[in-house]
N, C-alpha and C positions, 0 to 999 in steps of 0.2 A: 547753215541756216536751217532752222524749224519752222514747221507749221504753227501758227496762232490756234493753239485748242479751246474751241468754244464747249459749252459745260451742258449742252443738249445735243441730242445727234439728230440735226438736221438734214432730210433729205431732199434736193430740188431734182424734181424729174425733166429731165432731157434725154430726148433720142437717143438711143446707144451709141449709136456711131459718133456723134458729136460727144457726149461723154468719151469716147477713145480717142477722138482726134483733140480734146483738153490734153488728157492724160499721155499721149502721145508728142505733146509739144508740136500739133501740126495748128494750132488755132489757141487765140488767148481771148476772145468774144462771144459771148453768150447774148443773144439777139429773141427780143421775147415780147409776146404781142400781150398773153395772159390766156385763163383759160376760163371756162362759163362759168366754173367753180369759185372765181377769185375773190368773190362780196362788190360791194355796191361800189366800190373807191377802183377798182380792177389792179389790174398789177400790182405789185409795190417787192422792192430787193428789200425784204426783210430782214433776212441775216446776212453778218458777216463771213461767215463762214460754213459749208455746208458740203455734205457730203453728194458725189456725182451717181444719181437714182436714173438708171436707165430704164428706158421705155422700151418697147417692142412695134414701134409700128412698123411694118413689112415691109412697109413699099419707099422706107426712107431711104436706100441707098440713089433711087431713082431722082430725088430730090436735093441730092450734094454731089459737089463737084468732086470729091475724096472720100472712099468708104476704106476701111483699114484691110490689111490682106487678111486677114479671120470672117472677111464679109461672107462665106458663103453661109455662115450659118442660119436654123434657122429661124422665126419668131412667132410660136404658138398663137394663136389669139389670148390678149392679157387674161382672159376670164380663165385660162386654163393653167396659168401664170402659178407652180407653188413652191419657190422661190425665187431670192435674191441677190443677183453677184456685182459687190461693188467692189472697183479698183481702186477711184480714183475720191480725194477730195479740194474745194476751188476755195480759196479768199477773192472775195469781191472787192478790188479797186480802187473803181472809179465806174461812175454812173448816169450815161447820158439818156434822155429824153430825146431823141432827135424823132423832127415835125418838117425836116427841108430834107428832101429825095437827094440832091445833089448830093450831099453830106452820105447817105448812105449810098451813093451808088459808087465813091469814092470810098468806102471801105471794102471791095468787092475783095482784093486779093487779099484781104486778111480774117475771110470765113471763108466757109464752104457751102454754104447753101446756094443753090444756083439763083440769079437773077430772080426767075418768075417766081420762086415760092416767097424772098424779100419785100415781092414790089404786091405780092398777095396778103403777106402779112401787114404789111403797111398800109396798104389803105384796105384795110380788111371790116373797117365800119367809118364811123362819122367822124372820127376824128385822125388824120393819116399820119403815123406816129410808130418808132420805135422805141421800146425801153432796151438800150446798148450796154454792156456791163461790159466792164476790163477785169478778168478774171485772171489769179496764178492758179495754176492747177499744180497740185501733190500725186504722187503716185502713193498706195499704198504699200504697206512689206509683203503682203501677203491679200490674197480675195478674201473678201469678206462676205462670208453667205450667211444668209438667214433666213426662214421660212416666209414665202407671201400673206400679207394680209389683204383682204379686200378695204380697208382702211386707205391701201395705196394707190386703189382707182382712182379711175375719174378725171375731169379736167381740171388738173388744180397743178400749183408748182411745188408746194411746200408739201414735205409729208415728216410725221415723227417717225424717228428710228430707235431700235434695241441700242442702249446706251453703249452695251460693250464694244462696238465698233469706234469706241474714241480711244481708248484705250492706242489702238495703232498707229495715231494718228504723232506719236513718237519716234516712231521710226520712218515714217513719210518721207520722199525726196522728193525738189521742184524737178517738173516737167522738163523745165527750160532752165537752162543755167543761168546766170542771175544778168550779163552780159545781154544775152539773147532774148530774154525777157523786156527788160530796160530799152533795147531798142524797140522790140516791137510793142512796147508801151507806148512811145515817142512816139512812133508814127501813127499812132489811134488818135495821141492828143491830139496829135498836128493836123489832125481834120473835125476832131471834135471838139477841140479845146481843151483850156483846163478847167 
């Protein structure tokens, strides 16, 4: 099986760790409120496919239930940030809206974020809502570095990348075998539907 190569090199920024635990096959859900940056409509999974842009916040292993054994590393402040190592890239799925707490408190063993940062992001304004994403994640052949740009700040999801990181996106393997995927697809729908 190959990845689906899209023909812009899209980046979605996620915590590091959570980008490893994709690319690790420990998690196939990307759980996302949006960020101050997102324009007047907020969130939206824009693309299909996109490369896994990790963040540096410090204090994120304190906020998931699994940090990968390379946690001790450590995570400058971004402004000191001057480059970028990507592993991993995700196809997006499938797409829920979920607005009923039950529904995600019944996805618990299939992320790692702990309770309290979920039930913060959700009702984190006036409207109490997650945007839920059934992701496959790719590993890539090889890291992919490239110098940072300040382009890459800020609170936003989407960022453009140096095209030539598609190029790899050929020799890519899934995360998860395609078995092991499939079920833990099944048990996403089976609480969020289809």
């Amino acid at each position: 099986m190959s990845v689906p190569a899209p023909t812009t090199a899209i980046g979605f920024k996620e915590w590091s760790y959570v980008c490893d635990s994709l690319v690790e096959g420990v998690q196939t859900l990307v759980l996302r409120k949006g960020g101050i940056h997102e324009g007047r409509g907020g969130f939206e999974w824009k693309h299909r496919g996109f490369f896994l842009f990790p963040t540096w916040f410090h204090t994120q292993g304190e906020k998931l239930t699994w940090v990968p054994a390379k946690a001790e590393r450590a995570f400058p402040p971004e402004e000191q940030r001057t480059s970028v190592d990507i592993h991993g890239f995700a196809t997006m799925e499938q797409v829920w809206k979920v607005t009923d707490w039950t529904a995600m408190a019944a996805l618990a063993p299939l992320h790692l974020w702990k309770e309290d940062v979920v039930r913060e992001r959700f009702a984190y304004d006036e409207e109490s809502c997650l945007h839920v994403a059934l992701v496959r994640a790719w590993r890539l052949p090889e890291l992919w570095s490239f110098p940072y740009s300040k382009s890459y700040g800020g609170c936003r999801s989407w960022v453009n990348l140096p095209e030539d990181g598609l190029e790899l996106l050929s020799a890519a393997t899934p995360a998860l075998a395609d078995d092991a995927w499939a079920a833990t697809a099944a048990r996403v729908r089976n609480i969020l539907g289809d």
